[in-house]
C-alpha positions in Angstrom: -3.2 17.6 -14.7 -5.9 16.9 -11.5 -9.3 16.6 -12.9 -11.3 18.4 -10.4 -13.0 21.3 -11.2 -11.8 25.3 -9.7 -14.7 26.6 -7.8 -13.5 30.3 -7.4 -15.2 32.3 -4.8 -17.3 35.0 -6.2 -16.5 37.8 -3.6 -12.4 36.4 -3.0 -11.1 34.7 -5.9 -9.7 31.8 -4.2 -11.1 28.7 -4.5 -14.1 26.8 -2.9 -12.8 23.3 -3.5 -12.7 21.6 0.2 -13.8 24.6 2.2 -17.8 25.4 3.3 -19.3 26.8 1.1 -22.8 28.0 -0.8 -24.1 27.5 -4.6 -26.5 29.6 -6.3 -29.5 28.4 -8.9 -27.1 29.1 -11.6 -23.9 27.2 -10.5 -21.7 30.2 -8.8 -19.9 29.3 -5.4 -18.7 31.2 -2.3 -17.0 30.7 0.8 -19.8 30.3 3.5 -17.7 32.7 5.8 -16.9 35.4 2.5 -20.8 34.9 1.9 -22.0 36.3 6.2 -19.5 38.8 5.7 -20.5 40.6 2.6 -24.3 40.4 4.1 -23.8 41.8 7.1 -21.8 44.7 5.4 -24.3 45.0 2.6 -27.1 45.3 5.8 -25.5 47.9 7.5 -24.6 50.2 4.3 -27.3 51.3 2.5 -27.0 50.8 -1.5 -27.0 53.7 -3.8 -29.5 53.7 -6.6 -27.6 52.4 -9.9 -25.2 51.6 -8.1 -22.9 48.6 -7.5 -23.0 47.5 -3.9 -20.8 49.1 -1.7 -17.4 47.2 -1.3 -18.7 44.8 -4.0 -16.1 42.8 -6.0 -17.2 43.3 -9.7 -17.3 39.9 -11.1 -19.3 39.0 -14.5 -22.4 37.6 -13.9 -22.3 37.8 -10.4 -24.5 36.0 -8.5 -27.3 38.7 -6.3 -27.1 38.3 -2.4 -30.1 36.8 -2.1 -29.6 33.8 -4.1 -26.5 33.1 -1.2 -27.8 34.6 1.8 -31.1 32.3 1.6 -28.7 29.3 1.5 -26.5 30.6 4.9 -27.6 28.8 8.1 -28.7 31.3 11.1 -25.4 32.4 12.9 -27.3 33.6 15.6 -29.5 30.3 16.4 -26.4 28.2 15.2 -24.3 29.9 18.2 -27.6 29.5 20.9 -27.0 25.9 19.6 -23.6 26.0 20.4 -22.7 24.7 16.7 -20.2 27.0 14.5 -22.0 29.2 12.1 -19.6 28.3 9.4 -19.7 24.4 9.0 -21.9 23.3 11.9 -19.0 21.8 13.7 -19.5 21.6 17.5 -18.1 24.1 19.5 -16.7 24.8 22.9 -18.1 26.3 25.8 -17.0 29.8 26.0 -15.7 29.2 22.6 -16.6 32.3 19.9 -13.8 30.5 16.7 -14.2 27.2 15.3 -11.3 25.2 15.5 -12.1 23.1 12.6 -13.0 26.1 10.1 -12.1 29.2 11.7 -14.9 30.8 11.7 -15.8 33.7 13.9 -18.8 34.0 15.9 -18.3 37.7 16.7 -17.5 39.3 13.0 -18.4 36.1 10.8 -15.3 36.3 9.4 -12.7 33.0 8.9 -9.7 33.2 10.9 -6.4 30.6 10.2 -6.6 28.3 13.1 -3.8 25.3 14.3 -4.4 22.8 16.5 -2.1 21.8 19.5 -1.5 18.4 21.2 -2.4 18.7 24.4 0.1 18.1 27.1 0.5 14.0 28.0 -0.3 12.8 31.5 2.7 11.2 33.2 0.7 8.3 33.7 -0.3 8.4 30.0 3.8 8.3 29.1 4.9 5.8 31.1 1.8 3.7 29.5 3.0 4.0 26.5 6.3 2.7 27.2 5.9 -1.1 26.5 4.4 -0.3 23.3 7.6 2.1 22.2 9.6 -0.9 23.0 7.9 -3.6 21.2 8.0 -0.5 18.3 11.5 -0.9 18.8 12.0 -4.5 19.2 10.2 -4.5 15.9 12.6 -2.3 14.2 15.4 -4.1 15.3 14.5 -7.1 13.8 13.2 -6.0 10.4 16.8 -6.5 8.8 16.3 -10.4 9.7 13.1 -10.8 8.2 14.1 -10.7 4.8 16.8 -13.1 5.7 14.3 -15.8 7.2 12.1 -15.7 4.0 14.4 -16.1 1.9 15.9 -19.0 3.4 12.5 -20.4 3.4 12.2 -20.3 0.2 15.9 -21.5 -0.6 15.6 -24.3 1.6 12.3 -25.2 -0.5 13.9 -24.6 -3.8 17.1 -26.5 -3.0 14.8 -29.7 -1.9 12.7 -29.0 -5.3 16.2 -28.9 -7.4 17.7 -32.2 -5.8 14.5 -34.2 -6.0 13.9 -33.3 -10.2 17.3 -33.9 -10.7 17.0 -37.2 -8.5 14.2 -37.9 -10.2 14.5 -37.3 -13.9 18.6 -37.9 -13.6 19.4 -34.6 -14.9 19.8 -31.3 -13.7 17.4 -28.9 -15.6 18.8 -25.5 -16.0 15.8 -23.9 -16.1 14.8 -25.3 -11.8 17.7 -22.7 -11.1 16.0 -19.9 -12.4 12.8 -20.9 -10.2 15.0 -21.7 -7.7 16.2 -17.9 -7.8 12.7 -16.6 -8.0 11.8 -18.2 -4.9 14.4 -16.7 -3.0 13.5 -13.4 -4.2 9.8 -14.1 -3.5 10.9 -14.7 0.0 12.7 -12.1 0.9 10.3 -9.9 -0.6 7.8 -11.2 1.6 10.3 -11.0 4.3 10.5 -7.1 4.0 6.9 -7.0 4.1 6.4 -5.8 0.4 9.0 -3.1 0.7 11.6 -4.4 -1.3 14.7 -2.7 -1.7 18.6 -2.8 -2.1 19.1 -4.9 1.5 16.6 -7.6 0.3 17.6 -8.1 -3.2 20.9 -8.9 -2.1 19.8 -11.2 0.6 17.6 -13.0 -2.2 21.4 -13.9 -4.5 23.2 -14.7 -1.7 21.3 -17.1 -0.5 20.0 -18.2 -3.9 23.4 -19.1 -5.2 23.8 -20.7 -1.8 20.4 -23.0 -2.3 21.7 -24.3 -5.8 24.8 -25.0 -4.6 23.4 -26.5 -2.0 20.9 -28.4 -4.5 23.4 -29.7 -6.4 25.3 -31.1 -3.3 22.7 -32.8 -2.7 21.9 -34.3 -5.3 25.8 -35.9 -6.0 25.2 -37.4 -2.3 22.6 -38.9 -3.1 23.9 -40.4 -6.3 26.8 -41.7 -4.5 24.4 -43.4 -1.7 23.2 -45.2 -4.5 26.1 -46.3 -5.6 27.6 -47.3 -2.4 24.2 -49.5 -2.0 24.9 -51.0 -6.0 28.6 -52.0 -4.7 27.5 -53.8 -1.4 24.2 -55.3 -3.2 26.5 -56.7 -6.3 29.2 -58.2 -3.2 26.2 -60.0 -1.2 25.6 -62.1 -4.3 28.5 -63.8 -4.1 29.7 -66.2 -0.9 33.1 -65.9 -2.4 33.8 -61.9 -2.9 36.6 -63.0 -5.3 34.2 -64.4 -7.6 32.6 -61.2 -8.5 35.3 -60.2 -10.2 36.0 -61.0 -14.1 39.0 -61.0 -16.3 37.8 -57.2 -17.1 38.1 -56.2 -13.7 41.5 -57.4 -13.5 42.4 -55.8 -17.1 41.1 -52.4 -16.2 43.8 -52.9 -12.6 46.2 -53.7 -14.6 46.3 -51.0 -17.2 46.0 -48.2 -14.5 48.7 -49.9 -13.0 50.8 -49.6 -16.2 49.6 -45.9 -16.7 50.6 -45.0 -13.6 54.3 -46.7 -13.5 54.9 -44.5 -16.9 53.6 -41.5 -15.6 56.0 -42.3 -12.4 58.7 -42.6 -15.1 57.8 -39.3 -16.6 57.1 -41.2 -19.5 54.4 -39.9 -21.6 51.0 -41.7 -22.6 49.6 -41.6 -26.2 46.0 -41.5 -24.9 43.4 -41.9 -27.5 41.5 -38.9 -26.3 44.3 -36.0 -25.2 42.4 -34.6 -22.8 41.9 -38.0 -20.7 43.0 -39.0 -17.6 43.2 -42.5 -15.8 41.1 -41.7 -13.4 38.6 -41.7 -16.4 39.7 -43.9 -18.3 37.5 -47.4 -19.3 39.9 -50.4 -20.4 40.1 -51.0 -23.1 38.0 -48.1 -25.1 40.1 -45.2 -24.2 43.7 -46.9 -23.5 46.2 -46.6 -26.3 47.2 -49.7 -28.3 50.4 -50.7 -26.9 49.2 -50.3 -23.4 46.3 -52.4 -24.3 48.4 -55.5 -25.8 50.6 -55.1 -22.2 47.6 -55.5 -20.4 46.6 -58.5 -22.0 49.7 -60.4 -21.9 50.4 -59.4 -18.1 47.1 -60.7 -17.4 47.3 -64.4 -19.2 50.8 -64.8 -17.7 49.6 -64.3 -14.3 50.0 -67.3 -12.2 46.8 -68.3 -9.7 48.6 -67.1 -6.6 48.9 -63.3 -8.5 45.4 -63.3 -9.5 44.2 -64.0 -5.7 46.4 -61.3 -4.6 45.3 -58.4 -7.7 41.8 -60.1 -6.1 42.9 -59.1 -2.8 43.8 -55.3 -3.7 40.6 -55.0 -5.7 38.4 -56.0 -2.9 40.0 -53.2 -0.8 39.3 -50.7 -3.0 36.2 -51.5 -2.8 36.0 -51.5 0.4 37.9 -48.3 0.9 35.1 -46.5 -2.2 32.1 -47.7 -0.2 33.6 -46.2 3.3 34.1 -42.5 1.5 30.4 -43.1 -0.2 29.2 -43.7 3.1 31.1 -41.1 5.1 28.8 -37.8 3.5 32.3 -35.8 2.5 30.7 -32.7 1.5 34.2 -31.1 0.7 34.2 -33.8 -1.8 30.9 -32.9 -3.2 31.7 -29.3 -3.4 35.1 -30.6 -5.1 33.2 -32.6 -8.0 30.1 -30.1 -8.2 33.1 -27.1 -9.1 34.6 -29.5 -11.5 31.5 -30.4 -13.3 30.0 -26.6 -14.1 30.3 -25.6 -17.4 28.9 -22.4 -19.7 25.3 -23.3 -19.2 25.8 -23.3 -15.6 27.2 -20.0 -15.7 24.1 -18.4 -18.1 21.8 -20.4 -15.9 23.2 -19.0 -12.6 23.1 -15.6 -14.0 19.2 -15.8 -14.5 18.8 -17.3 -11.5 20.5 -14.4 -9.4 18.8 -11.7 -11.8 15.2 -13.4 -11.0 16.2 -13.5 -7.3 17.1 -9.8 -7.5 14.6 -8.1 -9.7 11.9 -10.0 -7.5 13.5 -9.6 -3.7 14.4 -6.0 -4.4 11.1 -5.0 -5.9 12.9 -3.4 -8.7 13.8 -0.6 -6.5 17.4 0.8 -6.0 16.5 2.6 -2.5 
């Protein structure tokens, strides 16, 4: 319900509110123009004793004549003046109704008025036509915008998620979530406060793209620092070969033993049945019998075999440090699927909901 107040018209009924009008000494309104008219009729019909004015609307308590007409500017000096006689407005030359109130100079009574644009110079329209096409050009582009925030503020969450997890050496569930939030505070931004369906889908696309791309990041960077650990543990030694211990060789061996059975399609009693040898740490999580093989291979092993299972070992090494080195982001996306779990999933699913709620606005239009 509005809380402004009705101010009826004494002599109309309609209201006052927003039009010109007059108020009595004891609070009673009417229209300006209703107010000239009803004096000018009283003035030129003469009242009957005991009688109501003539034409008079009977309202209670209504307001004498007097009290409204000594309020009512001068029609007659307002129109020498060229002002309107209604609301004081300017008018025209030549001009006898108001265009802003509709009052009439000639009866005093209001009359409905519209305005019309006046007719454009052709000079005037072809002025105007760099600034309907930057209008347009605008326009065009506002789809994108929400699309270049919100990368901004994935590529700054993605560079937030890899250097905490960097830093701390764990990836905190929670940076996702933020890492969503930005995206949506972006695009957001990007649709200059509007919102919408279009930019809260812009904000989980390319929030789910930023953590993935966070999380990339961060297994590169781990396996820099890994490759760096291999080559910094070789430059200790003049003789490469003499890096390597007896559980070097043992742990070669045993995946060579796993690996001839599995070629056998033998089966292998692991300790753990979900292990694999690419896991696997000798001796720890090898089964007995393949444990006591590896031994016995290893102190039968003449010093010409050792310099060759030295040989092979070296290799690999060599060969881990070139795919370190080479950036093999298909190989990161590989081992960044295979390491998401449950609280990846719940964690991803806030993210995307915080990158929604906030790039759309909470609006479905």
């Amino acid at each position: 319900m509005s809380g402004s107040v009705e101010k009826p018209c004494v002599y109309c009924g309609l209201s006052c509110a927003g039009e010109p009008r007059i108020k009595s000494a004891d609070g009673k309104y009417a229209h300006k123009s209703c107010a000239q008219a009803r004096g000018e009729a009283k003035a030129k019909t003469p009242a009957k004793a005991g009688s109501a004015p003539s034409g008079a609307i009977p309202v209670e308590g209504e307001v004498p004549m007097a009290a409204f007409l000594d309020d009512l500017p001068d029609p007659t000096a307002a129109a020498a003046e060229g002002r309107c006689g209604g609301c004081g407005a300017a008018l025209g030359e030549g001009n006898v109704i108001c265009m802003k109130c509709g009052f009439d100079t000639r009866t005093g009574a209001k009359a409905m008025t519209t305005v019309k644009n006046a007719p454009r110079d052709v000079g005037g329209s072809l002025g105007g036509v760099g600034s309907l096409g930057a209008k347009a050009g605008g326009m065009a582009l506002t789809p994108f915008f929400p699309i270049i925030g919100a990368c901004v503020g994935g590529a700054i969450g993605a560079a937030g998620w890899a250097a905490i997890a960097y830093g701390t050496g764990y990836e905190i569930g929670f940076i996702a979530t933020i890492v969503g939030a930005i995206c949506g505070i972006g695009a957001f931004m990007g649709s200059r406060g509007e919102g919408g369906i279009w930019a809260g889908c812009v904000a989980v696309v390319v929030a789910l793209c930023s953590i993935g791309a966070g999380k990339m990041i961060t297994f590169d960077i781990y396996m820099q620092d890994l490759a760096d650990e291999l080559e910094a543990a070789q430059s200790e030694y003049e003789d490469r070969a003499a890096m390597l211990g007896r559980e070097d060789y043992e742990q070669y061996i045993a995946d060579e033993i796993v690996e001839a059975r599995l070629d056998a399609g033998e089966a292998v009693d692991w300790p753990d049945p979900e292990m694999t040898v690419e896991y696997a740490y000798f001796p720890e999580d090898y089964p007995d019998d393949i444990i006591e093989e590896t031994r016995v291979s290893y102190d039968s092993m003449s010093s010409s075999e050792r310099d060759a299972y030295a040989e092979a070992m070296l290799g690999n090494i060599d060969e881990a440090i070139a795919a370190l080195r080479s950036h093999d982001l298909s190989m990161s996306g590989q081992t960044m699927i295979e390491s998401l779990n449950l609280f990846d999933a719940l964690w991803g699913f806030l993210a995307l909901g915080a990158a929604w709620g906030i790039g759309s606005g909470g609006s479905m239009d």
